[in-house]
KENU-821909 format. One record per residue (C-alpha): chain; residue number from 1; x, y, z. Coordinates in nm, 2 decimals. Layout:
BEGIN
SITE  chaine  num       x       y       z
SITE       A  NUM       X       Y       Z
...
end
This chain:
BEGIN
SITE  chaine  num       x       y       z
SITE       A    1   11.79   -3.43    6.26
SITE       A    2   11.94   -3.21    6.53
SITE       A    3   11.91   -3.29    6.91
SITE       A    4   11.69   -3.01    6.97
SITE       A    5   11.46   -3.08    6.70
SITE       A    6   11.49   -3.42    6.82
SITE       A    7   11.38   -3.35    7.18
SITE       A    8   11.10   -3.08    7.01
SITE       A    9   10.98   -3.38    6.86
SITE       A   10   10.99   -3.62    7.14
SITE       A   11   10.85   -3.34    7.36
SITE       A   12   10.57   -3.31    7.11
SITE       A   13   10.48   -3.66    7.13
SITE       A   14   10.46   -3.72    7.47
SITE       A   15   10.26   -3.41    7.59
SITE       A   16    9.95   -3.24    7.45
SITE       A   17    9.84   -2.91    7.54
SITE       A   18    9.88   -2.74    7.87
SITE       A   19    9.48   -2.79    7.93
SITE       A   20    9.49   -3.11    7.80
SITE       A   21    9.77   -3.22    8.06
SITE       A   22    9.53   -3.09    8.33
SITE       A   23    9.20   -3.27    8.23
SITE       A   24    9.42   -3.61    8.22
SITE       A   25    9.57   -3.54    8.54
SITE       A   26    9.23   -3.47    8.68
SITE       A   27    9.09   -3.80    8.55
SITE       A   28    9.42   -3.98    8.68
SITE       A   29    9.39   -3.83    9.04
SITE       A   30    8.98   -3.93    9.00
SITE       A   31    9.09   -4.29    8.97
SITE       A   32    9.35   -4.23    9.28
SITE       A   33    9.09   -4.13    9.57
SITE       A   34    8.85   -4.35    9.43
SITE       A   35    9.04   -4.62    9.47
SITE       A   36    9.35   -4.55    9.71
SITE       A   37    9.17   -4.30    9.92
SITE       A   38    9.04   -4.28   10.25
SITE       A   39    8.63   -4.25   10.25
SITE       A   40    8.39   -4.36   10.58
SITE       A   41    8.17   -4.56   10.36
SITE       A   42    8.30   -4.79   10.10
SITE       A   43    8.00   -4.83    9.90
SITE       A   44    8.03   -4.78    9.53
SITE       A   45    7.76   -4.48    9.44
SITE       A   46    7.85   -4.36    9.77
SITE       A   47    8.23   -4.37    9.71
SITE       A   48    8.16   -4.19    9.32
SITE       A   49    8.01   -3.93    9.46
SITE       A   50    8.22   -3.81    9.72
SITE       A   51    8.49   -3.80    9.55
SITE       A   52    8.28   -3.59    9.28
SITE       A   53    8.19   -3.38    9.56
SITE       A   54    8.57   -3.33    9.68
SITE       A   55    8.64   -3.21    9.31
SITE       A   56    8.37   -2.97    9.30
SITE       A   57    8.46   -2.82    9.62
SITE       A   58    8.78   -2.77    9.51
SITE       A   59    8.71   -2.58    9.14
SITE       A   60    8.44   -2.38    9.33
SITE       A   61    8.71   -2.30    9.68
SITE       A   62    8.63   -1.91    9.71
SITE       A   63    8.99   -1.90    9.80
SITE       A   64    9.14   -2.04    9.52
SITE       A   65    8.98   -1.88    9.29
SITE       A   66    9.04   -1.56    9.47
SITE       A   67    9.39   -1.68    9.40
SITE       A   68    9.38   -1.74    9.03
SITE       A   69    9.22   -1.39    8.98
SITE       A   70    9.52   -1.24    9.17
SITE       A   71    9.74   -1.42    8.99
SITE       A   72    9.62   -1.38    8.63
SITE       A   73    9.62   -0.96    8.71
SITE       A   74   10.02   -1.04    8.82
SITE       A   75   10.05   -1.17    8.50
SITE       A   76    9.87   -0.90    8.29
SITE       A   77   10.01   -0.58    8.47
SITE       A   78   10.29   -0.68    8.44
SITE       A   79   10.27   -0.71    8.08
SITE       A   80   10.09   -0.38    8.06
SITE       A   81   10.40   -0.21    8.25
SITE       A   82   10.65   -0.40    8.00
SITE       A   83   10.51   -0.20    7.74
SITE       A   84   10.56    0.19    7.90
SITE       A   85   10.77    0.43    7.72
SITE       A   86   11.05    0.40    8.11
SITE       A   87   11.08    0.08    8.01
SITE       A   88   11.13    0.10    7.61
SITE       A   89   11.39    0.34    7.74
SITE       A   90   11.55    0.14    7.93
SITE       A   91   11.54   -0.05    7.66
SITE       A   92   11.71    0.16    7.42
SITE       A   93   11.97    0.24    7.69
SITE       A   94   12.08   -0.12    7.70
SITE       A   95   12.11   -0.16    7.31
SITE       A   96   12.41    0.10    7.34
SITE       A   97   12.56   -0.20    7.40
SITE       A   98   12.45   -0.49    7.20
SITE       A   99   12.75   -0.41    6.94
SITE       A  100   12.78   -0.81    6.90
SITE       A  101   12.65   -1.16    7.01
SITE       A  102   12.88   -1.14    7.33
SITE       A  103   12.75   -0.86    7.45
SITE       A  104   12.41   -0.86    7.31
SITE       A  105   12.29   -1.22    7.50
SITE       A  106   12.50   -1.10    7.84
SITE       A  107   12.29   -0.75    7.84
SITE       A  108   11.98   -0.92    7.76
SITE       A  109   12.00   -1.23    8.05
SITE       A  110   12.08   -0.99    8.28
SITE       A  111   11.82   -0.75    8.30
SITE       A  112   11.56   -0.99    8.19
SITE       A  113   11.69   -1.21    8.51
SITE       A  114   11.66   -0.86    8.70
SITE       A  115   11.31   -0.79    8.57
SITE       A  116   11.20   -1.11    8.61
SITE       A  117   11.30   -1.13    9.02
SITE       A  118   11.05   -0.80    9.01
SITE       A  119   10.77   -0.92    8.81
SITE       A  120   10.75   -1.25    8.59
SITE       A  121   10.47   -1.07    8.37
SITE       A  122   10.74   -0.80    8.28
SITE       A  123   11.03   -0.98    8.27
SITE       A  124   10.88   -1.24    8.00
SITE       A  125   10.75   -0.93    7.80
SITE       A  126   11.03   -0.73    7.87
SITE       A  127   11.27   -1.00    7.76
SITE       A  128   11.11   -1.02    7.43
SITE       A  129   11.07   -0.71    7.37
SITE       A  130   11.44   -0.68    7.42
SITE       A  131   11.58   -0.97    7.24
SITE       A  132   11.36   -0.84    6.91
SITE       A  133   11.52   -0.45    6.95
SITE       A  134   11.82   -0.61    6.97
SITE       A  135   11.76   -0.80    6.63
SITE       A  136   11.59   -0.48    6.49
SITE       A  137   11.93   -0.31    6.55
SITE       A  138   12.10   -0.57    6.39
SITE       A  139   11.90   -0.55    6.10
SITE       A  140   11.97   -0.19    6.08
SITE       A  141   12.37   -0.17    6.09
SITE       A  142   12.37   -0.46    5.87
SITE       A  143   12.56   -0.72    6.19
SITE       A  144   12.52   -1.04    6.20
SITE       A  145   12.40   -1.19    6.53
SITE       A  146   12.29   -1.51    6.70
SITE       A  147   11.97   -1.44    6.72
SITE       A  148   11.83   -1.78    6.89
SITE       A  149   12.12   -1.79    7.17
SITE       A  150   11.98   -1.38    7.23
SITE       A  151   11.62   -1.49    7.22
SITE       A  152   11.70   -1.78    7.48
SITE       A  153   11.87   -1.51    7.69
SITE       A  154   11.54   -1.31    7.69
SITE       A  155   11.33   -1.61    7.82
SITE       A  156   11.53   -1.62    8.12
SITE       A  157   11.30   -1.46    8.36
SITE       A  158   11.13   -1.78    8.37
SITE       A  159   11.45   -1.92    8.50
SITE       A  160   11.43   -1.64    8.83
SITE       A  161   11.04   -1.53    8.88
SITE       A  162   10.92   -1.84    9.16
SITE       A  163   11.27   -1.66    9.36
SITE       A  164   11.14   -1.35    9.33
SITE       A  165   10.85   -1.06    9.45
SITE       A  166   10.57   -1.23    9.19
SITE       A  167   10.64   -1.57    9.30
SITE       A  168   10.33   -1.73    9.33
SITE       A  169   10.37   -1.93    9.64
SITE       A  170   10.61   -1.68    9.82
SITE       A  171   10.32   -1.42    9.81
SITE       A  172   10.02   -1.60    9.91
SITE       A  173   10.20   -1.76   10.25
SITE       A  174   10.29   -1.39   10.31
SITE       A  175    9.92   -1.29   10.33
SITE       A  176    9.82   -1.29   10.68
SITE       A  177    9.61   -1.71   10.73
SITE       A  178    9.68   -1.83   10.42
SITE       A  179    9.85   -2.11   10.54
SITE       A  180    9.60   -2.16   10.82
SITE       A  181    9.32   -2.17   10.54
SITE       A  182    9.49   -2.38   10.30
SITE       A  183    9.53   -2.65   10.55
SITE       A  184    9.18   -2.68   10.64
SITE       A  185    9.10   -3.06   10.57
SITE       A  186    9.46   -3.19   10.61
SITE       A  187    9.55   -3.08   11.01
SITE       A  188    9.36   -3.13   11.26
SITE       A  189    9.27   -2.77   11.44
SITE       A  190    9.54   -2.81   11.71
SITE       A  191    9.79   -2.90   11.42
SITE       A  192    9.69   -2.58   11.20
SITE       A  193    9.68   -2.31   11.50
SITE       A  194   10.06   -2.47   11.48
SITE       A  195   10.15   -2.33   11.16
SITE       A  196   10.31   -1.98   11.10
SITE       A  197   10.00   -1.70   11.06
SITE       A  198   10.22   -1.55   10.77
SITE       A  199   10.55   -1.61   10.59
SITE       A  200   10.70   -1.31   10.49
SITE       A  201   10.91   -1.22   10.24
SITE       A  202   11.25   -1.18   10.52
SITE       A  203   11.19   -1.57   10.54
SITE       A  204   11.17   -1.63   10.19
SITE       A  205   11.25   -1.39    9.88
SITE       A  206   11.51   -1.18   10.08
SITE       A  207   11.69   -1.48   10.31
SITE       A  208   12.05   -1.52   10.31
SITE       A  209   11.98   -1.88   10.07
SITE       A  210   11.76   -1.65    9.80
SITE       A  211   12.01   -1.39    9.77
SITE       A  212   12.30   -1.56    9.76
SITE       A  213   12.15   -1.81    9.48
SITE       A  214   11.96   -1.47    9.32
SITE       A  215   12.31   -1.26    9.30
SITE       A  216   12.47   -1.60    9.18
SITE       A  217   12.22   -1.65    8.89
SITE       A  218   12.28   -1.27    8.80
SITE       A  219   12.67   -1.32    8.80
SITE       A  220   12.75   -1.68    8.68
SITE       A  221   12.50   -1.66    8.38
SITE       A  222   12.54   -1.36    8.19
SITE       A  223   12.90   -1.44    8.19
SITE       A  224   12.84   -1.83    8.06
SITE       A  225   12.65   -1.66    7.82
SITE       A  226   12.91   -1.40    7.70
SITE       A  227   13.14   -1.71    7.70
SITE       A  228   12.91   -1.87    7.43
SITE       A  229   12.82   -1.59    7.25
SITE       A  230   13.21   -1.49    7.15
SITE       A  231   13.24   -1.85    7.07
SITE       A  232   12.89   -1.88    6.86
SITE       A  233   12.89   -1.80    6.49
SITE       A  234   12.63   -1.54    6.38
SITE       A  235   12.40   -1.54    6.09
SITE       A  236   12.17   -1.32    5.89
SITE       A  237   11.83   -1.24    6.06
SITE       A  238   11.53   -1.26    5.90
SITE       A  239   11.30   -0.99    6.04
SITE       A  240   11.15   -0.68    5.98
SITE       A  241   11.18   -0.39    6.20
SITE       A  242   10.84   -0.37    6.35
SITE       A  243   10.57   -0.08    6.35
SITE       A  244   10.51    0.16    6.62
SITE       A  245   10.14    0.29    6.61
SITE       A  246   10.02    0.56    6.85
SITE       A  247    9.64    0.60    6.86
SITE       A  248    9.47    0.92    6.65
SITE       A  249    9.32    1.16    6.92
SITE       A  250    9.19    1.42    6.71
SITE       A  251    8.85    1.58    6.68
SITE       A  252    8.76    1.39    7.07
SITE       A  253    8.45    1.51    7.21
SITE       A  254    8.30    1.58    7.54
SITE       A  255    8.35    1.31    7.83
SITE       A  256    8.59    1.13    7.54
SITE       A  257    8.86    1.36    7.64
SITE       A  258    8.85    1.22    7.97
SITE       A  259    9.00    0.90    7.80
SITE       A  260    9.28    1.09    7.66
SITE       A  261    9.33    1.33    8.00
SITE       A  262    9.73    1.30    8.07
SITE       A  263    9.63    1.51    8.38
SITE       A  264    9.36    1.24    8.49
SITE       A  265    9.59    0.94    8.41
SITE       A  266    9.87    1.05    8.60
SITE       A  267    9.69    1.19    8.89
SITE       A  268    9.49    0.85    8.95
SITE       A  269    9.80    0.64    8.92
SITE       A  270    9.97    0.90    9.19
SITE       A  271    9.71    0.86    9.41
SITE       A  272    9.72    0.47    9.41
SITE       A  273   10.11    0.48    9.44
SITE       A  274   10.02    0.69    9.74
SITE       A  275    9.77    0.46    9.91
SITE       A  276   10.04    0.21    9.82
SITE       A  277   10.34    0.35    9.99
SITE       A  278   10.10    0.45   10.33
SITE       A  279   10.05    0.10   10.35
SITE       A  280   10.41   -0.01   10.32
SITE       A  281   10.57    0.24   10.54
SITE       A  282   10.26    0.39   10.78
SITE       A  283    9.99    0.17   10.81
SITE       A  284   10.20   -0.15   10.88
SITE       A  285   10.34   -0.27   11.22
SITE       A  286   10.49   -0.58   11.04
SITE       A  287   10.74   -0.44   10.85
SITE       A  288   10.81   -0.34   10.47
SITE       A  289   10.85   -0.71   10.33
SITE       A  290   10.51   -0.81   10.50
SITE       A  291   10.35   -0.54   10.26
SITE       A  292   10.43   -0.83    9.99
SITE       A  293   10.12   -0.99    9.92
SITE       A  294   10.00   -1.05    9.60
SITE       A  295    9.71   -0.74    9.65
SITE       A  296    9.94   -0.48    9.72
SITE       A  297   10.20   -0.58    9.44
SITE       A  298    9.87   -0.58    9.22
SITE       A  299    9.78   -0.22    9.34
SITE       A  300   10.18   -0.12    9.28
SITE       A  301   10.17   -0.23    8.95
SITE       A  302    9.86   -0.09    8.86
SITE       A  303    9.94    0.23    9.01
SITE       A  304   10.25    0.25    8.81
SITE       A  305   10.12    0.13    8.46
SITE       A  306    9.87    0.42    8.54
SITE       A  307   10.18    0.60    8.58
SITE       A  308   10.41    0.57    8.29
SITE       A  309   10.09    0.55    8.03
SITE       A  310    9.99    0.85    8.14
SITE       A  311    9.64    0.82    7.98
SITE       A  312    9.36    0.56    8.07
SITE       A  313    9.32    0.54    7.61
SITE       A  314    9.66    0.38    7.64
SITE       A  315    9.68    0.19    7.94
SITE       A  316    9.35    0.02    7.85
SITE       A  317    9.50   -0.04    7.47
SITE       A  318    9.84   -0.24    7.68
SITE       A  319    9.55   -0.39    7.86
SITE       A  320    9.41   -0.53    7.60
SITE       A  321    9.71   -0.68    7.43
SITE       A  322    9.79   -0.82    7.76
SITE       A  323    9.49   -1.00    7.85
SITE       A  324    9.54   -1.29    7.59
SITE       A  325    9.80   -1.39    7.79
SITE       A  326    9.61   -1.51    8.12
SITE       A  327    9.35   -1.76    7.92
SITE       A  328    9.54   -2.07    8.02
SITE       A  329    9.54   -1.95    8.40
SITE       A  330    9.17   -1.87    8.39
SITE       A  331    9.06   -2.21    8.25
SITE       A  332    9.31   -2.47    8.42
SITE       A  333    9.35   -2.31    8.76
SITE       A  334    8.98   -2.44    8.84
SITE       A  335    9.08   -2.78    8.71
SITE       A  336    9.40   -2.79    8.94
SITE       A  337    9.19   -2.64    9.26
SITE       A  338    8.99   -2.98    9.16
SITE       A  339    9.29   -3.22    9.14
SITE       A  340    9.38   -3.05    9.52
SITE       A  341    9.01   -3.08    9.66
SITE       A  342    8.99   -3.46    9.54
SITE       A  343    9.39   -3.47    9.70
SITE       A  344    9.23   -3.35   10.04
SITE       A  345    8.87   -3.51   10.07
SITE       A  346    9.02   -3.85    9.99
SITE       A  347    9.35   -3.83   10.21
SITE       A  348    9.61   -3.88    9.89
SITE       A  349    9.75   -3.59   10.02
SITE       A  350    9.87   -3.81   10.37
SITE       A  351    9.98   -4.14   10.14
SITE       A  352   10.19   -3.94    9.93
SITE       A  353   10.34   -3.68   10.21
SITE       A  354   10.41   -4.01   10.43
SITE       A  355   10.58   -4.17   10.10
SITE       A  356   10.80   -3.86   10.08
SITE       A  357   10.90   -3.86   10.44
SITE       A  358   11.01   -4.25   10.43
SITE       A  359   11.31   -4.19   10.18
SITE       A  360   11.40   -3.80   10.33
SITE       A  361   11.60   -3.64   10.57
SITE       A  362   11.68   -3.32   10.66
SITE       A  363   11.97   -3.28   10.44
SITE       A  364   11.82   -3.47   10.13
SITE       A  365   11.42   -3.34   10.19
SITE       A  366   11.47   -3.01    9.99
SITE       A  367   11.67   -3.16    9.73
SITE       A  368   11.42   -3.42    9.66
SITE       A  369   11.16   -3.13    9.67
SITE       A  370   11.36   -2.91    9.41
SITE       A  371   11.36   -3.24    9.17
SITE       A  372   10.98   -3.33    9.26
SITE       A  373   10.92   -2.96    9.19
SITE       A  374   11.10   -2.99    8.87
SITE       A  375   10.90   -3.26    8.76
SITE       A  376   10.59   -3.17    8.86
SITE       A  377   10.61   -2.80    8.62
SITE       A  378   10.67   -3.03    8.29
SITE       A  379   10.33   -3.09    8.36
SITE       A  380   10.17   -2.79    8.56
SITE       A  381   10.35   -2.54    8.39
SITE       A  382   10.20   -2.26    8.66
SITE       A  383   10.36   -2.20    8.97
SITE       A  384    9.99   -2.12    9.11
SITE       A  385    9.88   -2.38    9.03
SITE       A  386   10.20   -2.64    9.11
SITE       A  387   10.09   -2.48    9.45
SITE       A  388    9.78   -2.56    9.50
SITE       A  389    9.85   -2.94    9.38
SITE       A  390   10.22   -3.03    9.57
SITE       A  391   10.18   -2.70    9.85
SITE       A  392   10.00   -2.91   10.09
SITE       A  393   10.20   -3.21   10.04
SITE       A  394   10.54   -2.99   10.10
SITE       A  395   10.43   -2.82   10.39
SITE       A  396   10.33   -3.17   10.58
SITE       A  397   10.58   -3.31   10.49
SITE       A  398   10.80   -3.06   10.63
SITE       A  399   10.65   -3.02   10.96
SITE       A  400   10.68   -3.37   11.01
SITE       A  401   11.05   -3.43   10.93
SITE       A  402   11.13   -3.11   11.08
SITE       A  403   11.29   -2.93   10.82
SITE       A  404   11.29   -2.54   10.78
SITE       A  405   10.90   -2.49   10.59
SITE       A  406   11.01   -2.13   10.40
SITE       A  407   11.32   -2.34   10.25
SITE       A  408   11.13   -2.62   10.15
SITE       A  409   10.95   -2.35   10.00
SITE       A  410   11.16   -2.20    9.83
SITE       A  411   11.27   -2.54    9.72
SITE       A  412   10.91   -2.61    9.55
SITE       A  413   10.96   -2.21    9.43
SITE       A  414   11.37   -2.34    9.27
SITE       A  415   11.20   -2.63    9.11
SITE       A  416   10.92   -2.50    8.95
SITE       A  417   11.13   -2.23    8.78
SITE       A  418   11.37   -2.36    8.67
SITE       A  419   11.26   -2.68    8.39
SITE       A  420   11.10   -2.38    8.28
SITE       A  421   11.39   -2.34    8.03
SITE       A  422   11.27   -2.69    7.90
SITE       A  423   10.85   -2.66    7.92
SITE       A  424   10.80   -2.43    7.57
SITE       A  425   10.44   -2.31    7.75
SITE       A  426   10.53   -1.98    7.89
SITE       A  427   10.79   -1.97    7.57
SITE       A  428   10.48   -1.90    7.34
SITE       A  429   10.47   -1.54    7.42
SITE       A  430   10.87   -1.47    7.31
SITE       A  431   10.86   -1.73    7.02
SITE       A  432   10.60   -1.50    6.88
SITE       A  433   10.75   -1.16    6.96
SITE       A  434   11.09   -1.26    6.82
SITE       A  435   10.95   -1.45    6.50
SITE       A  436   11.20   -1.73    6.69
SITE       A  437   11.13   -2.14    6.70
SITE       A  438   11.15   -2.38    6.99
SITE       A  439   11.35   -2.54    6.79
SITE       A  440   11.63   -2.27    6.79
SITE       A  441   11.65   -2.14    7.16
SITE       A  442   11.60   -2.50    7.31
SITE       A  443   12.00   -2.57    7.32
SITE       A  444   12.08   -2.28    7.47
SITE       A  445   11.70   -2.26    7.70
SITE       A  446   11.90   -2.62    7.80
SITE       A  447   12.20   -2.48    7.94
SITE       A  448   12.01   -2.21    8.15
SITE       A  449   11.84   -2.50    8.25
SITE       A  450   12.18   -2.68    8.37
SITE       A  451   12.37   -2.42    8.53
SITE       A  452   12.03   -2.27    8.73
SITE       A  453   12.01   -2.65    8.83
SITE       A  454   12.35   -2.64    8.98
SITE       A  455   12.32   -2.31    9.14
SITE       A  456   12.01   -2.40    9.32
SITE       A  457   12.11   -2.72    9.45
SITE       A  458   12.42   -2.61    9.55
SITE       A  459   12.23   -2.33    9.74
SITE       A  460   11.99   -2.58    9.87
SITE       A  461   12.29   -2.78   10.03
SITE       A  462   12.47   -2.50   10.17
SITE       A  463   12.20   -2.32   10.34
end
């Protein structure tokens, strides 16, 4: 048995499914605050119930679940826009290319990296879209390929998306009390009017850390993987080149060809790229990069799927191939809102932020953030939701030892991306695009995972 069927296994064994992971952590954090946490009244009913109470508010924070909504139409527009004819032509620009393994798994990490710091919804879709052309082509011409190290290379979006414009946390402390809000409980009123009204995307996504670690991650691993691919020894592929169908509209009557109006389609999405770009450049006294909130890079992208569909028949057809994609967020982001309210109500969130503070320091607090972070996705596997559980517990922590609070962020944001390239939950998607297994893109989703790691603590330490 290989090593990576070895750690598939092992992997296997240890964890059940994403949901699964969250109804045990739910129960385990239950036990916590009932019996570590802070509560006026000790008695038993009394004690049950609050902490009951705590959970519900959480699931039920208007907020949160706000949040979830936001980030489930990231997700699915994003997915919509990966399948536009601009970006199959992109597409087919790049496979002028892929003339071997080399070149085929460089092309395909960097522009799925490049995606992916736009939107992670696109760059997972676009990434396996890519790697499968790119196996189509082979097919085609008769090459032989390595298809797995190609298909790992289009799974690297994962690896870049929490540094980028969709980033989960980086987009919701850039909307204007966010911070404020999610505090409530935690800091005392004086304490919270403390904290920054907004972080914006100058503090964050384009700082002189992010870019330097971004442009690092677009140089140092598309040439690693070059290195491996001349090295690698291709084999046959076993696919078939897939199907495109365009939907019949003939003999459409009436308000049906309303559906079908390229006029209609384009015009609407026009109009919302309009509102859009008012709101960026005219009605803002903030700046562009505070325009990056997770509602107006929801109306972008829906403005632009509108776009490059050109008719509502087919963007409501990419719509509907996308949605399947957001179940997981819509069931277990309520769950982990739950695991936060019990963390709040019961005062686990002070114990564990006054556990972190005792072993850090300003030089070794984001590092052991990054790694916490790390740790923490192999079992949230959603930044969103990784948020809402560890968020409050960073940004406490960081006020109190005095350390920078958007690079701790973006050491939660480093963390959470990057054992992505070991968690196969957001993998599910690709694996079933490229007709690939775990099994086969898990040594080389391994040494994305080991070179990312290096880049991002080295950034940490620098910066």
């Amino acid at each position: 048995m290989s090593f990576s069927e070895k750690f598939i296994k092992a992997f296997k064994s240890v964890l059940p499914a994403p949901f699964t992971i969250a109804v045990i952590l739910t129960v385990i954090t239950w036990f916590l605050a009932f019996f570590l946490g802070s509560f006026e009244s000790s008695g038993l009913i009394d004690r049950v119930f609050r902490v009951a109470q705590s959970w519900e508010v959480g699931v039920w924070n208007n907020g949160l679940l706000v949040f979830a909504v936001q980030m489930m139409l990231i997700l699915v527009l994003g997915h919509v826009l990966a399948l536009t004819k601009p970006v199959d032509w992109l597409i087919q620009q790049a496979l002028k290319y892929c003339t071997n393994t080399a070149n085929s798994a460089a092309a395909v990490v960097f522009l799925t990296m490049l995606v992916g710091l736009f939107n992670w919804g696109l760059g997972l879709v676009f990434g396996a879209i890519f790697a499968r052309k790119v196996a189509e082509k082979a097919v085609s011409n008769g090459m032989s390929l390595n298809y797995p190290l190609v298909g790992a290379a289009g799974y690297s979006a994962l690896l870049v998306w929490h540094g980028g414009l969709s980033g989960s946390s980086l987009t919701k402390v850039a909307e204007v009390g966010h911070l404020r809000s999610f505090m409530q409980g935690i800091y005392s009123p004086e304490q919270i009017a403390l904290l920054p009204e907004q972080i914006t995307f100058s503090d964050t996504v384009f700082s002189p850390m992010n870019l330097v670690v971004s442009v690092a991650l677009l140089i140092i691993i598309p040439v690693v993987i070059y290195q491996v691919g001349k090295k690698s020894k291709p084999e046959p592929i076993r696919i078939k080149p897939g199907k495109v169908e365009h939907p019949v509209t003939e003999n459409l009557i009436g308000a049906e060809r309303l559906d079908h109006s390229t006029l209609l389609g384009i015009g609407f999405g026009l109009i919302i790229l309009m509102v859009a770009g008012l709101k960026m450049f005219y009605f803002n006294d903030k700046g562009v990069l505070a325009f990056f909130t997770p509602n107006n890079i929801n109306l972008s992208l829906l403005g632009l799927g509108l776009l490059f569909h050109q008719k509502f028949s087919h963007f409501l057809g990419a719509m509907e191939e996308a949605i399947s994609g957001v179940s997981g967020i819509l069931i277990q982001f309520p769950l982990y809102f739950g695991i936060m309210g019990m963390m709040k109500g019961s005062g686990l969130i002070d114990t564990f932020s006054m556990a972190m503070i005792s072993i850090s320091n300003e030089t070794t607090y984001p590092i052991f953030t990054f790694i916490s972070a790390g740790i923490v996705n192999i079992f949230v596997p959603s930044g969103g939701g990784q948020w809402a559980v560890q968020g409050p517990i960073i940004v406490q922590a960081a006020q109190e030892i005095g350390v920078s609070l958007p690079k701790s962020i973006m050491a939660l944001a480093y963390g959470d991306q990057v054992t992505n390239m070991l968690q196969p939950f957001w993998a599910l998607p690709l694996l079933g695009i490229t007709g690939l297994k775990a099994k086969e893109i898990l040594p080389y989703t391994l040494l994305l995972f080991l070179l990312g790691s290096a880049i991002f603590v080295i950034g940490l330490l620098i910066f």
